[in-house]
C-alpha positions in Angstrom: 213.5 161.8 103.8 213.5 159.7 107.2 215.8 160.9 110.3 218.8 159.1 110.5 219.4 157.5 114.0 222.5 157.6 116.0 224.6 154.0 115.8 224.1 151.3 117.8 227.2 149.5 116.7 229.5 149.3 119.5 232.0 152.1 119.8 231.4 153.6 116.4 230.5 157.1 115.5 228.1 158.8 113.6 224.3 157.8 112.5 223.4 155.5 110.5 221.6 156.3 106.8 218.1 155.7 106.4 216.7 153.4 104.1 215.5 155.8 101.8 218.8 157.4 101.3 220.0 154.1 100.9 217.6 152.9 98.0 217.7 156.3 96.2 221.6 156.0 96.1 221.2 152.0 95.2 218.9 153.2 92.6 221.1 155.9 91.5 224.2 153.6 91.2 221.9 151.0 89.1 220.6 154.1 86.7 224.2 156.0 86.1 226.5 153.3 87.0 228.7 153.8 90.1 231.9 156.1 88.3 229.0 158.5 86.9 227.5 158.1 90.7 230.6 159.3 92.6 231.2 162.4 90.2 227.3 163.5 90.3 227.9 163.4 94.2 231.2 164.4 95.0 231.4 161.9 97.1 234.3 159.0 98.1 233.7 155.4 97.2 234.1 154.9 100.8 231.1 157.3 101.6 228.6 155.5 98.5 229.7 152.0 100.1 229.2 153.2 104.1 225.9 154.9 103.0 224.6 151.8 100.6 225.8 149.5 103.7 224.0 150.9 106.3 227.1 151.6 108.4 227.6 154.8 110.7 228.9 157.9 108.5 229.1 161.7 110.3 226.2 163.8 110.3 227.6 166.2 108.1 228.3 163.7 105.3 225.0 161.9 105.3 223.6 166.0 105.1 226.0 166.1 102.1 225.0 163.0 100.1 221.3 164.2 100.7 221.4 167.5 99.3 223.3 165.7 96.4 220.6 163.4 95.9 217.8 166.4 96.0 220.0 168.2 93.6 220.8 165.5 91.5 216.9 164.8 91.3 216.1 168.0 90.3 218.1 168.2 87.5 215.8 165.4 86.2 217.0 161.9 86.4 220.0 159.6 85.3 220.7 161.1 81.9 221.9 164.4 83.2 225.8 164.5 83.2 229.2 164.4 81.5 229.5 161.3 80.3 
């Protein structure tokens, strides 16, 4: 996965995702649905918007939603789960 880059909007904090963390959450939302999504994570709905959005999250949850992603991967694709 691509390094994620500090912000350049104005006054904000954090780094911004990378597109690939971006597309393989978009693509994860389209495969699962976004309720399935959120519990696979353990993420917010804030945090899957920020991320999808591009906007500046903290470096420690952008770590966190990529080792979800890896894991989640792993486990072998959409139809893994509780529901």
């Amino acid at each position: 996965m691509h390094q994620a880059q500090r912000s350049k909007i104005p006054r904000a904090q954090g780094v911004t995702p990378p597109d690939d963390v971006r597309q393989a959450l978009g693509a994860l939302v389209s495969a699962i649905g976004e309720r399935a999504a959120l519990e696979r994570l353990n993420i917010s709905r804030q945090t899957l918007a920020r991320v999808t959005g591009g906007l500046p999250v903290r470096v420690g949850t952008l770590a966190q939603v990529r080792q979800q992603l890896q894991a989640s991967a792993q486990k072998g694709g959409a139809n893994h789960g509780n529901g």
